[in-house]
C-alpha positions in Angstrom: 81.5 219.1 23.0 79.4 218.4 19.6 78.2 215.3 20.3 74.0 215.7 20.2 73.4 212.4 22.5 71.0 213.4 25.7 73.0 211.1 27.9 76.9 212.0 27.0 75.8 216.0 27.7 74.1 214.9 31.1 77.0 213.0 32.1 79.7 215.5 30.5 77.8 218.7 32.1 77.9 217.9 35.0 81.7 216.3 35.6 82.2 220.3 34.3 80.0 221.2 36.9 81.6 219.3 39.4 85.1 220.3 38.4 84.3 224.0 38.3 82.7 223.7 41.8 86.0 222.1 42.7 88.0 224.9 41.5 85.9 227.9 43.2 86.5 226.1 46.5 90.3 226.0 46.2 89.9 229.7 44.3 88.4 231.3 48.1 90.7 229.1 49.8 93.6 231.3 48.7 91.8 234.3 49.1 91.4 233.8 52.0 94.9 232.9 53.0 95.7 236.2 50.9 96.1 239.5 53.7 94.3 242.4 51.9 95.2 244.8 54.7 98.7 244.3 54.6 98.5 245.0 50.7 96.2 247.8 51.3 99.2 249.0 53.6 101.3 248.8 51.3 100.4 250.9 48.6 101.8 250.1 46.1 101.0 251.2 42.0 101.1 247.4 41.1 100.3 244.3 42.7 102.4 241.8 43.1 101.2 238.2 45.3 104.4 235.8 45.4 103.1 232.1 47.2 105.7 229.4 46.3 102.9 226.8 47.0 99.3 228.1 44.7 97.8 226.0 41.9 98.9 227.4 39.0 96.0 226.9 36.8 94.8 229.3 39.7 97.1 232.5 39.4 95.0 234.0 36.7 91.9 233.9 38.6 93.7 235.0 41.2 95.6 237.9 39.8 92.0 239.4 38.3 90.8 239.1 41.9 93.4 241.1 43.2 92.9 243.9 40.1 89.5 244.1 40.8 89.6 244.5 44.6 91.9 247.0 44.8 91.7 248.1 41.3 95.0 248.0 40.3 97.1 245.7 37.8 98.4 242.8 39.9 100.7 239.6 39.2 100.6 236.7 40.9 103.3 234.5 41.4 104.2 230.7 42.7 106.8 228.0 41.9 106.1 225.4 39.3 109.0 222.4 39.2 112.4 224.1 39.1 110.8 227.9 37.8 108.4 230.6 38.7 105.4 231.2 36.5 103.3 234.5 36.9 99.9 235.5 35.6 99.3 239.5 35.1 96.1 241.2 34.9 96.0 244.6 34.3 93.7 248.0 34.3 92.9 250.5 31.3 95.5 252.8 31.9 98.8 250.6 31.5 99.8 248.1 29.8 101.3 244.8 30.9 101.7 243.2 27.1 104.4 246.2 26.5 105.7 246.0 30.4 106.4 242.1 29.5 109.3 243.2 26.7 110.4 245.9 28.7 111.1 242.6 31.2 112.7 240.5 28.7 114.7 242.9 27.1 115.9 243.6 30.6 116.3 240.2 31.8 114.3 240.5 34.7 112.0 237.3 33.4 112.9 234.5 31.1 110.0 234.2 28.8 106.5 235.9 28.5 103.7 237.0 26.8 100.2 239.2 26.4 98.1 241.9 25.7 97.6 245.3 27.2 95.2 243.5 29.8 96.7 240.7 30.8 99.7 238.5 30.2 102.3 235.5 32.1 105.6 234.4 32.3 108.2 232.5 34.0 111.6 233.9 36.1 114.0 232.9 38.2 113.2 233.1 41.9 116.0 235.6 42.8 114.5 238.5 40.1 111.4 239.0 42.2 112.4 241.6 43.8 114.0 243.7 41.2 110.7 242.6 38.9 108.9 244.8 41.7 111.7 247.3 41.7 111.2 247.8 38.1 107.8 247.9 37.4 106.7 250.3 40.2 109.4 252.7 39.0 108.2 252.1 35.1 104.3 252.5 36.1 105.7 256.1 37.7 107.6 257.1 35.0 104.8 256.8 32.4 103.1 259.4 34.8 99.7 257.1 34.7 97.0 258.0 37.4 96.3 254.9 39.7 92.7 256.2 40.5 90.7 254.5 37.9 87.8 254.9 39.3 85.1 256.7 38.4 85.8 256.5 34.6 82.6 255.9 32.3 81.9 255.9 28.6 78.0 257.8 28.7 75.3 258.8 31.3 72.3 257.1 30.5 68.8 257.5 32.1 67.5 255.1 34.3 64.5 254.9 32.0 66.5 253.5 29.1 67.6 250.8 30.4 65.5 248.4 28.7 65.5 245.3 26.4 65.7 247.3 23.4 68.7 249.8 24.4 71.1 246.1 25.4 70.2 244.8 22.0 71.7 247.7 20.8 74.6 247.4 22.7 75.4 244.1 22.3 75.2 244.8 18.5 78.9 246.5 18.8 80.2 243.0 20.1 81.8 240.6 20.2 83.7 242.0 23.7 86.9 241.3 24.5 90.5 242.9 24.6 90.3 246.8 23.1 86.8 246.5 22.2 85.1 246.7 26.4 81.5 246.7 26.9 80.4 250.3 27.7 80.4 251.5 31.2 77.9 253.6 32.3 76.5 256.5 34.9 73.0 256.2 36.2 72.1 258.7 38.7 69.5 258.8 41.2 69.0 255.2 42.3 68.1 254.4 46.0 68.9 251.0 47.2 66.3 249.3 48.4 66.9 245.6 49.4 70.0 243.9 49.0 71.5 240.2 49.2 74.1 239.0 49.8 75.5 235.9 48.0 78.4 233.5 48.9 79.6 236.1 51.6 81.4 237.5 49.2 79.0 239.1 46.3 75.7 242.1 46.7 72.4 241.2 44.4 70.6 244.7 44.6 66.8 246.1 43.8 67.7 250.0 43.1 64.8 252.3 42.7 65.3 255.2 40.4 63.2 258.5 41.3 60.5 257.5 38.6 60.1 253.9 36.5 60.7 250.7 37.3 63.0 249.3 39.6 66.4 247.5 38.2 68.2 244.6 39.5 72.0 245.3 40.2 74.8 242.6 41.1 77.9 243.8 42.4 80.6 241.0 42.2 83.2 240.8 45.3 82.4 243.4 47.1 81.5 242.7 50.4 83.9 244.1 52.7 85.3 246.5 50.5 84.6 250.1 50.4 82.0 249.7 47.1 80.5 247.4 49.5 80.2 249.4 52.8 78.1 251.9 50.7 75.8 249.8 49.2 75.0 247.9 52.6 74.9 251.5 54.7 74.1 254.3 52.7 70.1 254.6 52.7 69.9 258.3 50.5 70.4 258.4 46.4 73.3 257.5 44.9 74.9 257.5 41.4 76.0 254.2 40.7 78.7 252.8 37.8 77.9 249.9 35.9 77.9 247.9 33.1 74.1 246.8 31.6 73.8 242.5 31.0 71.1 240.2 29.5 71.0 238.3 32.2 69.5 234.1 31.2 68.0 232.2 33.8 65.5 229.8 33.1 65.7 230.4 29.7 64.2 233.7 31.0 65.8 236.9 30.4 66.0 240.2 32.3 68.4 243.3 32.4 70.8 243.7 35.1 73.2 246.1 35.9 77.3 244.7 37.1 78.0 247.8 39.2 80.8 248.9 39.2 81.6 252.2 41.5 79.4 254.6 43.3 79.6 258.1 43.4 78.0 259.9 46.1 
């Protein structure tokens, strides 16, 4: 990773290349092994995705997949050699790195750790059920609210969103755990082409009433409620998002991760 030889970075980026291509096609084989309606069905506070036979340098991935589909925390669980390892991620409103001492103290799992966001662990097989038991009834009796949508940190016009307003944001980085990049409401944008990428993601051109248009990417979307809007609804909307410098081509330009839609 520091070597400053031409040839080594050729041959090393692309092996990582390669490898990370790899990994994305067994990452959407399991999602699509994975039934979303039946989860939907389900309706439960908290996730939880038990497969005895997953890659487990997958079940991360995996987990934030789940959380950000249905927005809700999610664990996902599968057997490595003679134990169970789980992967956690989790929403703003509760926090998994607490729920994982409540779980020790308990012995519900053997060994764990985290933050408020996300965290793992390993259990015995038997426990999975009263792990589910337990944390549905501890996500209830902290009295948190499950619809975390709609939640945003400013209004902004769509006129400020320029190259000048992200340096200013990204001045209160470095991002990360406790410190999120802002969320935002923009109102009054019109969709008015979209893409979409790997059957599975929504590049956008939105029009605001007045100024420029903005490009908008909405990540794993498609078939998903977020997504029906954006491919169907043809008057204004008021769309969530985060703001990105986006590089490409050593070329940079603004785009918006949206994030919700309100109506």
């Amino acid at each position: 990773m520091s070597t400053d030889n031409l040839e080594i970075i050729k041959d090393r980026s692309n092996k990582l290349i390669a490898l990370n291509n790899k990994r994305k096609i067994i990452e959407q084989n399991i999602l699509d092994k994975i039934d979303f309606e039946r989860i939907k069905n389900e309706n439960k506070n908290i996730i939880i995705y038990y497969k005895e036979n997953l890659n487990e340098g997958l079940i991360g991935i995996i987990a934030s997949r789940l959380k950000d589909h249905f927005n809700k925390p999610s664990i996902v669980i599968t057997k490595s050699n003679n134990k169970f390892k789980a992967s956690a991620r989790s929403t703003l409103t509760y926090n998994i790195g607490n729920l994982i001492k409540l779980l020790i103290d308990n012995k519900i799992i053997d060994s764990g750790g985290g933050h408020n966001m996300a965290a793992g662990f390993t259990m015995k097989k038997n426990n999975i059920k009263l792990l589910d038991k337990f944390i549905q009834k501890d996500f209830l009796k902290k009295n948190l609210d499950n619809d975390n949508t709609n939640n945003y940190d400013l209004e902004i016009s769509s006129s400020a969103i320029k190259t000048k307003y992200t340096y200013g944001i990204n001045k209160l980085g470095p991002f990360g755990n406790n410190n999120f990049l802002p969320i935002f409401l923009i109102k009054n944008l019109r969709v008015i082409k979209l893409d979409v990428i790997k059957n599975k993601h929504m590049s956008t051109i939105m029009k605001p009433d007045t100024g420029a248009s903005i490009r908008a990417i909405c990540f794993n979307c498609l078939n998903t409620k977020l997504g029906h809007y954006l491919l169907n609804y043809k008057k204004r909307i008021n769309i969530i998002a985060q703001i990105h410098e986006n590089i490409w081509n050593n070329k940079k330009t603004i785009q918006l991760n949206i994030k919700d839609v309100i109506l």
